[in-house]
C-alpha positions as CSV (number, residue, x, y, z in Angstrom):
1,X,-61.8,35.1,-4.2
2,X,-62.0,39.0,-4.0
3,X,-65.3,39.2,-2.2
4,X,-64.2,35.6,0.0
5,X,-66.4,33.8,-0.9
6,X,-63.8,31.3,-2.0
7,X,-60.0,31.1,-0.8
8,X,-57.2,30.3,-1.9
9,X,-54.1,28.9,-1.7
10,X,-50.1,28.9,-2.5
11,X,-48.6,25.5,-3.3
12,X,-45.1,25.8,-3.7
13,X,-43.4,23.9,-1.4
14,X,-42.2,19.8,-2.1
15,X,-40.4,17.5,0.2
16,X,-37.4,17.7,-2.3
17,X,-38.0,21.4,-2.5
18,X,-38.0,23.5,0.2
19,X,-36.4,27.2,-0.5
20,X,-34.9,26.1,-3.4
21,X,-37.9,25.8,-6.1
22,X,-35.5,25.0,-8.7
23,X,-36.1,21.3,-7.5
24,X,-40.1,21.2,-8.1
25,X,-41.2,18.0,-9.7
26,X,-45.1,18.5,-9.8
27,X,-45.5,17.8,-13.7
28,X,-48.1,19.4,-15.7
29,X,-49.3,17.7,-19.5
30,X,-51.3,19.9,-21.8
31,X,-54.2,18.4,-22.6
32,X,-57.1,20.5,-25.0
33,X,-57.7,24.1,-23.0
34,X,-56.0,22.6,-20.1
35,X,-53.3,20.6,-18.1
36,X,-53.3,17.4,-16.1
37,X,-51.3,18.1,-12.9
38,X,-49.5,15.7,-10.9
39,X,-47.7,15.8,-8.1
40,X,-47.5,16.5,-3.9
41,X,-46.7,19.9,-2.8
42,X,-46.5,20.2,1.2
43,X,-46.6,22.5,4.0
44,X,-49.7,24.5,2.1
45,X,-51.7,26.4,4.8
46,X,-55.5,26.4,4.7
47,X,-55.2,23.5,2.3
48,X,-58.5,21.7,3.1
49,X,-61.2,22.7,5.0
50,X,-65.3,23.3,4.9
51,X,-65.4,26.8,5.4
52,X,-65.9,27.7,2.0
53,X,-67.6,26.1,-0.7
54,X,-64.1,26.1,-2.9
55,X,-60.7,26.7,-2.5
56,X,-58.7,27.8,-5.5
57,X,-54.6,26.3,-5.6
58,X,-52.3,28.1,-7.2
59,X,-49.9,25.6,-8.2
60,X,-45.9,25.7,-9.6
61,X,-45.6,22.8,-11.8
62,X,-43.2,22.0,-14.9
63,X,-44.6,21.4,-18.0
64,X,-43.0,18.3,-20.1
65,X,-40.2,20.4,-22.3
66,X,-39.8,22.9,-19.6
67,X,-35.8,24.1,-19.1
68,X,-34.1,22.8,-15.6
69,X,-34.6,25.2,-13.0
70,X,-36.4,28.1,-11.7
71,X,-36.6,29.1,-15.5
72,X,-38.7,25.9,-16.2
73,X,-41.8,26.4,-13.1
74,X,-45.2,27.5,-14.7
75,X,-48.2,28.6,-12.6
76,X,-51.5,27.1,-12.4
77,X,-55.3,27.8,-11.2
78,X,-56.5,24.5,-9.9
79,X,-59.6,24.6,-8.2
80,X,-60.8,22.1,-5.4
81,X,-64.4,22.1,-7.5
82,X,-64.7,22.6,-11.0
83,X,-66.7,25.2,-12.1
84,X,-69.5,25.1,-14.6
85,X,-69.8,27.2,-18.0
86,X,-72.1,28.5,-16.0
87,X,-70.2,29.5,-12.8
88,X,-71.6,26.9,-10.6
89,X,-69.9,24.1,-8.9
90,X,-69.1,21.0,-10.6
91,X,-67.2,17.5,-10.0
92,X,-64.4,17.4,-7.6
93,X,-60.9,18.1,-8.9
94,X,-58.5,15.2,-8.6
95,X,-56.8,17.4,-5.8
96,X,-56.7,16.0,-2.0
97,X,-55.5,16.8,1.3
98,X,-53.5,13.4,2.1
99,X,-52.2,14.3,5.6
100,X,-52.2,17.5,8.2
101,X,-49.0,18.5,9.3
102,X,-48.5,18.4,13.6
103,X,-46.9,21.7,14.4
104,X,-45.4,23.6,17.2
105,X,-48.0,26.4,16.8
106,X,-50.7,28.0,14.8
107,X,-52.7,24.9,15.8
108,X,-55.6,27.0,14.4
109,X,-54.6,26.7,10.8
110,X,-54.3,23.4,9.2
111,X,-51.4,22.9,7.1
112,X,-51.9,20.1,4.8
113,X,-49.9,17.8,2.3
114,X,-51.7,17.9,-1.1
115,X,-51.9,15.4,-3.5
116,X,-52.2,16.4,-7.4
117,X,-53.6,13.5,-9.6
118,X,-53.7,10.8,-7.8
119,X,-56.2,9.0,-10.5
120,X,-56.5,11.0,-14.0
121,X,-54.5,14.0,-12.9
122,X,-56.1,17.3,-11.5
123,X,-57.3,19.9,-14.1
124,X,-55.6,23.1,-13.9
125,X,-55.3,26.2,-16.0
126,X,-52.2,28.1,-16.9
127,X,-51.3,31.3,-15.9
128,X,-50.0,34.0,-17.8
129,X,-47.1,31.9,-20.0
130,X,-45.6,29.0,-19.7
131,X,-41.7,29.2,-17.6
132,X,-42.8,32.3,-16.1
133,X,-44.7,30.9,-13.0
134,X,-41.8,31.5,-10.3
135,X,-42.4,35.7,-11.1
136,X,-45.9,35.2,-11.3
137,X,-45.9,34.0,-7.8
138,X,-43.7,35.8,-6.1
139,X,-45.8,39.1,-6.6
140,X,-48.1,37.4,-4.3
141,X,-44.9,36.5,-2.4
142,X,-43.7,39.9,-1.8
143,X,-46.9,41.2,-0.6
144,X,-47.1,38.1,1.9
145,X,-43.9,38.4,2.8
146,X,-44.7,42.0,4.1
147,X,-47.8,40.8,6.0
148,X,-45.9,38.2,7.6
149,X,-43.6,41.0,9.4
150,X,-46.7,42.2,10.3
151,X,-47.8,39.1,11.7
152,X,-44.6,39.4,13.8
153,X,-45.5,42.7,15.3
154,X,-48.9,41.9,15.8
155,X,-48.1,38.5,17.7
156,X,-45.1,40.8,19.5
157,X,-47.9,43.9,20.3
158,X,-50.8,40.6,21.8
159,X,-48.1,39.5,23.6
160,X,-46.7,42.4,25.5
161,X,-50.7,43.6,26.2
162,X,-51.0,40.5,28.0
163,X,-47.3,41.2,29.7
164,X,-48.6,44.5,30.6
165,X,-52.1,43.3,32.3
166,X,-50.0,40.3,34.1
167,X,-47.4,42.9,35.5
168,X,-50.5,45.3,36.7
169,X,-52.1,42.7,38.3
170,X,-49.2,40.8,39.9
171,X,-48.8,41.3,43.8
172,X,-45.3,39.8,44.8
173,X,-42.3,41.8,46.4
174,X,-42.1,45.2,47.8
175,X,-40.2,47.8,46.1
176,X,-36.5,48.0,45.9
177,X,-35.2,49.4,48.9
178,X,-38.4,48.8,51.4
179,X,-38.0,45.5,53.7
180,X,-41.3,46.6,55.2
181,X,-44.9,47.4,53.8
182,X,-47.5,47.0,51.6
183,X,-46.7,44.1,48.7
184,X,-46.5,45.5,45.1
185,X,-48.0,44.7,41.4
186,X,-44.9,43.3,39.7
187,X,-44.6,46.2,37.5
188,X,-43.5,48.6,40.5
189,X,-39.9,46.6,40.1
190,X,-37.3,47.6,37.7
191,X,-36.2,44.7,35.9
192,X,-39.9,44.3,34.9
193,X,-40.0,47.8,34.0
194,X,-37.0,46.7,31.8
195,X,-38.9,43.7,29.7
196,X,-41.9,45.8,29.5
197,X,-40.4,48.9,27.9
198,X,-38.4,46.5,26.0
199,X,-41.4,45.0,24.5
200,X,-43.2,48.1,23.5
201,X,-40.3,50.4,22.5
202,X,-39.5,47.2,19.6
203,X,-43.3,47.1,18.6
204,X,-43.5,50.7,18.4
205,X,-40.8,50.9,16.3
206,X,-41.3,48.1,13.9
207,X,-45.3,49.8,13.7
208,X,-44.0,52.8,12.2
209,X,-41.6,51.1,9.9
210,X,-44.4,48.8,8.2
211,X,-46.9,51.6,8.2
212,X,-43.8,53.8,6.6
213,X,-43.4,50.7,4.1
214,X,-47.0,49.8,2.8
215,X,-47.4,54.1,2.2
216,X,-44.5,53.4,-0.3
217,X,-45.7,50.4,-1.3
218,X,-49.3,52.3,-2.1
219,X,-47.3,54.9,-4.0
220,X,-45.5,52.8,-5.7
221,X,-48.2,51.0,-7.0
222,X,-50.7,54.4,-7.1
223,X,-49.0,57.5,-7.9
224,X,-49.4,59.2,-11.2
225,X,-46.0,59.8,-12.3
226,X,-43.7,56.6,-13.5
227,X,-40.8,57.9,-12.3
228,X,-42.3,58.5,-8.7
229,X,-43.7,55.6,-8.6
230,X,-40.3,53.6,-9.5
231,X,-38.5,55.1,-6.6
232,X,-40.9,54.4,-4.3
233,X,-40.8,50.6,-5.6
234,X,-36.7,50.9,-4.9
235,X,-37.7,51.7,-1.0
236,X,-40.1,49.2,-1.2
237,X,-37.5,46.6,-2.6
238,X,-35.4,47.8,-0.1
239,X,-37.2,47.4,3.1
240,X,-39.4,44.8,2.1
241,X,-37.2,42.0,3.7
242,X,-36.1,43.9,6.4
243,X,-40.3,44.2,7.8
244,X,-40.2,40.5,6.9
245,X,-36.6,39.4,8.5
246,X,-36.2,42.0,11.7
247,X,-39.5,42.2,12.7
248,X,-40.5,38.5,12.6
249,X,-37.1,38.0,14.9
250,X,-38.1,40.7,16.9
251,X,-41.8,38.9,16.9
252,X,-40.2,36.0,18.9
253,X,-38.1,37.9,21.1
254,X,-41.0,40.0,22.6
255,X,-42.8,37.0,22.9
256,X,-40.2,34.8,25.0
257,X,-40.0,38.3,27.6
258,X,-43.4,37.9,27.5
259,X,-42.9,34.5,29.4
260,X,-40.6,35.8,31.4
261,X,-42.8,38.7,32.7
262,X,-44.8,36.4,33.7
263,X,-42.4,34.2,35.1
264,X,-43.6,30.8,36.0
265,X,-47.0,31.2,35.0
266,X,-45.8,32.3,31.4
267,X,-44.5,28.5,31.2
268,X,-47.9,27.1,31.7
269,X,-50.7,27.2,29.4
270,X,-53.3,29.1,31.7
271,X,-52.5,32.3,31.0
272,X,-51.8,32.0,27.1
273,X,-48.2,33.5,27.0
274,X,-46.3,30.7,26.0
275,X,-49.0,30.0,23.0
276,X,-47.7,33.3,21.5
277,X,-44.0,32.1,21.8
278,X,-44.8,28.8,19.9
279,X,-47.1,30.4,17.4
280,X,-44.6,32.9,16.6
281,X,-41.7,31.1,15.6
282,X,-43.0,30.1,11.9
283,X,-43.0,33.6,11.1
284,X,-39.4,33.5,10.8
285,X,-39.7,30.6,8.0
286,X,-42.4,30.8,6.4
287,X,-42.3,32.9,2.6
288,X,-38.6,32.7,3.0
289,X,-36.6,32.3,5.8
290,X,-34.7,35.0,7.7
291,X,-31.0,34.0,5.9
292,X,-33.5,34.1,2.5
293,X,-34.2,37.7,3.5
294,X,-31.2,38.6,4.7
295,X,-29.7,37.3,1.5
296,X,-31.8,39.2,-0.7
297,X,-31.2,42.8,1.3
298,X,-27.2,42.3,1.1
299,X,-26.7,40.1,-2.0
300,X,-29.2,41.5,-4.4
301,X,-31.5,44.7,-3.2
302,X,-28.1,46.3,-1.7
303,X,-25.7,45.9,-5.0
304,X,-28.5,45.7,-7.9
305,X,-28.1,49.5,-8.2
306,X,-24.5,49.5,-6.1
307,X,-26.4,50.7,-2.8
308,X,-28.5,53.7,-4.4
309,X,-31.8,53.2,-2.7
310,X,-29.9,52.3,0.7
311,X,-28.0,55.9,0.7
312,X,-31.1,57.7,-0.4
313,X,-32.7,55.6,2.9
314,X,-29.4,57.0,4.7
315,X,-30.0,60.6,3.6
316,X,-33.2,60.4,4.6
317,X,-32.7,59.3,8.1
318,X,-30.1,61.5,8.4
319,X,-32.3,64.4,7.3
320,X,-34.5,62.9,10.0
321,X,-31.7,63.5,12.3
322,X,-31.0,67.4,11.2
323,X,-34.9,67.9,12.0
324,X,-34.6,66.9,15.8
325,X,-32.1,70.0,16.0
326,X,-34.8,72.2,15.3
327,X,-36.9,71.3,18.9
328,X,-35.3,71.7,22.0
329,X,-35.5,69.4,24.8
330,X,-33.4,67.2,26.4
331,X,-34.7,64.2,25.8
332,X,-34.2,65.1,21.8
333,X,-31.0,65.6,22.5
334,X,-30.1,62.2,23.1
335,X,-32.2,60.7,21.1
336,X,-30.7,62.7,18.3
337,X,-27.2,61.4,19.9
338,X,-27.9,57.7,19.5
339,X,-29.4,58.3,15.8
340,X,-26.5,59.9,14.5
341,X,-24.6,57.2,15.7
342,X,-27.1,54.4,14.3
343,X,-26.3,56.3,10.9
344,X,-22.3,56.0,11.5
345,X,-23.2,52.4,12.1
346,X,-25.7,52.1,9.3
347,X,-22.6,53.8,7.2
348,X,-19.7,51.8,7.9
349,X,-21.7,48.4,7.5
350,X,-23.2,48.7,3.9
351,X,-19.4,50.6,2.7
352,X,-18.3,47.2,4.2
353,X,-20.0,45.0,2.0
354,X,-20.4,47.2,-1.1
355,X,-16.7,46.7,-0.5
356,X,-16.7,43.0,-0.6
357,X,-15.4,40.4,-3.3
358,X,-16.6,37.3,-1.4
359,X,-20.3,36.4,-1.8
360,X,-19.0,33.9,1.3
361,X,-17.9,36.4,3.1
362,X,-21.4,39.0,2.5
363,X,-23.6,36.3,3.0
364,X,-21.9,35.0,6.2
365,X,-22.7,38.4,8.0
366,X,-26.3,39.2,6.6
367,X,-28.6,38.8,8.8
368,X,-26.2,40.6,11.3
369,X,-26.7,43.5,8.4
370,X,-30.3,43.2,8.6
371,X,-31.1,43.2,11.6
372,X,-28.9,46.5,11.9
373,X,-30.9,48.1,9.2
374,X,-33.6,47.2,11.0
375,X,-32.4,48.8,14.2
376,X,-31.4,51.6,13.2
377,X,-34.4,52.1,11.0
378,X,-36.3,51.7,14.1
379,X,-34.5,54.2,15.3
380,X,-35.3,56.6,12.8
381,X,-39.1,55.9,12.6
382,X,-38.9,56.7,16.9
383,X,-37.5,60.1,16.0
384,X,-39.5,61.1,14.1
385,X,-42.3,60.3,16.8
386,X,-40.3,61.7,19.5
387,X,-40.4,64.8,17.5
388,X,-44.1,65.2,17.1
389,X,-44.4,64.3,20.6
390,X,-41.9,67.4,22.0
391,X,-44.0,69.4,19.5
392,X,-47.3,68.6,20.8
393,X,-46.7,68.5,24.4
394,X,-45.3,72.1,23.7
395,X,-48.6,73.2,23.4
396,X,-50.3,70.8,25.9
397,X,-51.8,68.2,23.6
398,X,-52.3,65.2,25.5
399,X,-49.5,65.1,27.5
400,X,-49.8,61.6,29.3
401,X,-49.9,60.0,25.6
402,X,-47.0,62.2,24.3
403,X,-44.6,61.5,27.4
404,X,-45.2,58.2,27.1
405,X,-44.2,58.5,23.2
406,X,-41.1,60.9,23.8
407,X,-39.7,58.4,26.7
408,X,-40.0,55.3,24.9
409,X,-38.8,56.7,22.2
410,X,-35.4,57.5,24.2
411,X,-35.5,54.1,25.6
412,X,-35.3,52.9,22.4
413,X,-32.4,54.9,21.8
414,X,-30.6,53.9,24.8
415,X,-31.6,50.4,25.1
416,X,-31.8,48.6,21.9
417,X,-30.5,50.9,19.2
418,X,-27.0,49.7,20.7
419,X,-27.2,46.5,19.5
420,X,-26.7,48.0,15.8
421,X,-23.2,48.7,16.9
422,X,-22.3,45.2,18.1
423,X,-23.8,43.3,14.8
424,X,-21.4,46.0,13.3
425,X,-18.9,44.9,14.7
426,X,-19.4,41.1,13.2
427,X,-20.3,42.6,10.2
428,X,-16.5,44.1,9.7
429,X,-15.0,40.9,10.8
430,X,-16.8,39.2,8.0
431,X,-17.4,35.2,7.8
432,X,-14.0,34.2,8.2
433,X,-15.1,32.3,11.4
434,X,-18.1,31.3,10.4
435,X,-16.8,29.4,7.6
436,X,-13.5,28.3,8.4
437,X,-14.4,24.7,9.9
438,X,-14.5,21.6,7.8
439,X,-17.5,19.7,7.6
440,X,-16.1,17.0,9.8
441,X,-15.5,19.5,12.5
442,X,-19.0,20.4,13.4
């Protein structure tokens, strides 16, 4: 599997039990060295296919005297083939794909339904212990869930190049102002201009944040000294569901201006845009939803350690903040502005639900609380660029790449920054609202 020769997969997922594992029925009997696994697990991506001569599952089962939930999941090896003594390939497991799922994107990757022991029962191998598959897995889940926010900046970067090359190429209208004259490329007018920045500015700033992420997560896992390498695992704990929650959102955001830069064209399937809105809206589910995320950042990463790793995040960002004093320029200046005031935000949000007694209440708000940590991270990760940048072109270093880095980085500050202040806002009123109607109301 290391060298690729063979894939693999994650079977977790059953009709019965979608985000809450606790409900997995696959069963797994001992039997000699091995079990006998039987079940179906669905939504399992890359679950059958001829690209490789075997695919390995990694399955959660429950063994016949396992405890009731998420205590009672084991974790299995069971290979498509069965492998030899010998290493080669033997019989075919009694594991099949039974159906591929029709999707709304990501037409390129078959997601199957997979049946376990159909006939005899597939033969699978346990990992680790018994009742301890669920942490098992989700060491592979953490790391996924991290590449999935990268798989929302990377769908949110493909589609604002393709934005960027529409709006270049685009001759309609003249500019604003001119009744007369030459026709213009689309990106001459303002409200383009607009979607455009808005696009980059958000993939700029969720790039540094997962690059500032996976250095902590390398340290973490790398570094010499225990105690180093636990407080970087805090940050990484910290912002893992925040690259995973905010940027995924943010992935399908970019993605819809993407249509709309390309206006009725985006809405057809000729030029490719509207494939990147329907192929980025799984990222947002899949390994845990956005509320999952958003539930793990304010109901157990912010109050495990009653908000220690998010004020030493604070204190960094505000240190962040102290260093743009040190450059002059007026573009710093503001940027430096809106910062300090994402940190008042950033602030007054996590006091509020530290504060809390109501789970309801906490979990009502938080993905409005993630999505301002994300922000407002963003925020500080543009900073810090806009800093470099005034520093370099100081001395002349490439100054058409380091304007460009020092402007969007205020447009950031400007533009979407503010929108930590309004989710503020619903974070103080709490879930009052949201929770207040009786099921019969809705």
């Amino acid at each position: 599997m290391i060298s690729g020769e063979w894939t693999g997969t994650m079977n977790l997922t059953e009709s019965q039990a979608g985000s809450d594992l606790s409900a997995v029925r696959t069963r797994a009997v001992p039997e000699d060295d091995h079990y006998r696994i039987f079940g179906q697990k669905i939504f399992i991506t890359w679950g059958e296919h001829n690209m490789t001569p075997n695919t390995i599952h990694l399955v959660l089962a429950r063994t016949p005297d396992a405890p009731e939930g998420v205590k009672g999941i084991s974790l299995f090896i069971v290979p498509k083939f069965l492998v030899n003594p010998d290493g080669s390939l033997g019989a075919h497991n009694d594991v099949h794909a039974v159906s591929l799922e029709h999707k709304l994107g990501i037409h390129a990757s078959p997601t199957c339904v997979m049946a376990f022991g159909d006939q005899d029962g597939a033969i699978g191998y346990l990992v680790g212990e018994e009742n301890k598959g669920l942490a098992y897995m989700f060491i592979m889940m953490n790391e996924a869930r991290f590449k999935v926010g990268l798989q929302g900046l990377a769908i949110g970067e493909r589609a604002y190049q393709a934005a960027r090359e529409y709006a270049k190429d685009r001759i309609q209208g003249r500019p604003v102002g001119r009744k007369s004259g030459d026709r213009v490329a689309i990106i001459h007018h303002p409200d383009v201009r607009r979607m455009l920045m808005t696009m980059k500015a958000q993939n700029e700033a969720m790039r540094a944040l997962a690059y500032v992420t996976a250095r902590h997560m390398d340290l973490a896992r790398h570094h010499p000294d225990p105690a180093i390498r636990q407080t970087h695992q805090a940050r990484v704990d910290l912002l893992i569901p925040v690259v995973k929650g905010w940027e995924t959102e943010l992935g399908i955001d970019i993605a819809s201006l993407g249509v709309q830069v390309h206006g009725g064209m985006g809405f057809v399937e000729e030029t490719g845009a509207s494939q990147y809105l329907r192929d980025s809206r799984i990222a947002t589910i899949y390994e845990g939803t956005t509320g999952i995320q958003a539930a793990d950042l304010a109901g157990r990463k912010l109050s495990i350690d009653q908000g220690a790793a998010m004020r030493a995040l604070i204190a960094e960002i505000e240190a962040a903040a102290e260093d743009l004093t040190q450059v002059a320029g007026d573009d710093l200046a503001v940027i430096h502005e809106g910062l300090c005031e994402g940190i008042r935000v950033l602030i007054e949000a996590t006091d509020c639900l530290l504060a809390s007694r109501d789970p309801n209440a906490v979990m009502a708000v938080s993905v409005d609380y993630m999505m301002l940590v994300g922000y407002v991270c963003g925020g500080w990760q543009m900073a810090r660029a806009a800093q470099v940048a005034q520093t370099k072109l100081m001395t002349g270093q490439d100054p058409v790449f380091h304007e460009a880095k020092l402007i969007t980085a205020r447009f950031y500050v400007e533009h979407v920054l503010p929108r930590a202040g309004a989710l503020l806002h619903s974070v103080m009123r709490g879930g009052v609202s949201i929770m207040a109607l009786t099921e019969e109301q809705f």
